[in-house]
C-alpha positions in Angstrom: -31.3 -10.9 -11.2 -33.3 -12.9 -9.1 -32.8 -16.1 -11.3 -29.2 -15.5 -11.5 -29.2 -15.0 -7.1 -31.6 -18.2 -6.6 -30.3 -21.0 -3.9 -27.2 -18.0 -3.5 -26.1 -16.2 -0.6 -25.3 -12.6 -1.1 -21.9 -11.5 1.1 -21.4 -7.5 1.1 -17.9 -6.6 0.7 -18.2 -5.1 3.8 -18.9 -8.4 5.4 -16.3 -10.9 3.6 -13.5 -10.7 6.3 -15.8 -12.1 9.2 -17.6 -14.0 7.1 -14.6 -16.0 5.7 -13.2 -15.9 9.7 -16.4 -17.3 10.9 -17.8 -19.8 7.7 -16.4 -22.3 5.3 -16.9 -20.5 2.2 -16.1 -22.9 0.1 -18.9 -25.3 0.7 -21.2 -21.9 0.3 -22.5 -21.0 -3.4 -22.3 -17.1 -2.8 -21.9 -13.7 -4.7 -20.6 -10.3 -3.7 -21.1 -7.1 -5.5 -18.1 -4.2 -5.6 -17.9 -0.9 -7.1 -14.8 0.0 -8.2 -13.5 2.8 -6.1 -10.2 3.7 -6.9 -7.5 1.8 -9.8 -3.6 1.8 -9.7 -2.3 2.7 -13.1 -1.2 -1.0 -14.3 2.2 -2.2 -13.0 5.0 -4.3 -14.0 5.8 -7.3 -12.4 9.8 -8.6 -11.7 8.4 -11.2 -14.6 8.1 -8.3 -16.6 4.2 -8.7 -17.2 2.1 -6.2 -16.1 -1.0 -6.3 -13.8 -3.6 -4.2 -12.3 -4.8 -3.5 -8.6 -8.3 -2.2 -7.9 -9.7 -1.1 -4.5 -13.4 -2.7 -4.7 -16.4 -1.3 -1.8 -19.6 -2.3 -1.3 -20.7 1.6 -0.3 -21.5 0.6 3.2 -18.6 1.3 4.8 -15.9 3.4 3.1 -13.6 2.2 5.1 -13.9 -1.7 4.3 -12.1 -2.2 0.7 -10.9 -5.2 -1.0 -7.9 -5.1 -3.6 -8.0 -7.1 -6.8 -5.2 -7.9 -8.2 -5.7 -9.0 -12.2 -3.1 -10.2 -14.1 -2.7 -12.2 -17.4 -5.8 -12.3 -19.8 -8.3 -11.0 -17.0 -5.4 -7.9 -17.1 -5.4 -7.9 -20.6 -9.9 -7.5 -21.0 -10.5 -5.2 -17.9 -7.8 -2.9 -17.5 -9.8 -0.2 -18.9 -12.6 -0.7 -17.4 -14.0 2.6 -15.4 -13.6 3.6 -11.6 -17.5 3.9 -10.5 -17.7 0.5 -12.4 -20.2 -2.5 -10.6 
């Protein structure tokens, strides 16, 4: 793990919404970490393909969540994938 965080700045969840209000991201070479903490059973889109939504926490603060939305192939390999899941 320390190889794969080298020369990378580690963002908790928790942290991302000041963080991307206060810094340019983009020029940043950094990594959060989410557990997934809850999953919407997959929808349909008006397209008629469906997609999921997962409520991701860092286990800070319960209170801070991010939603993922997948869709297409990412959909189509994780939609199984467990709540609890890093």
């Amino acid at each position: 793990m320390d190889r794969k965080m080298a020369n990378r700045k580690l963002i908790r969840l928790s942290q991302l919404k000041s963080k991307l209000a206060a810094e340019n991201l983009e020029e940043i070479d950094w990594v959060t970490f989410g557990v997934i903490v809850k999953k919407v059973t997959p929808q349909s889109a008006n397209n008629g393909r469906t997609f999921s939504i997962w409520r991701l926490n860092d286990l800070r603060d319960l209170n801070q969540c991010v939603l993922l939305f997948l869709f297409g192939e990412v959909h189509k390999e994780h939609w199984k994938t467990d709540q609890g899941t890093v």
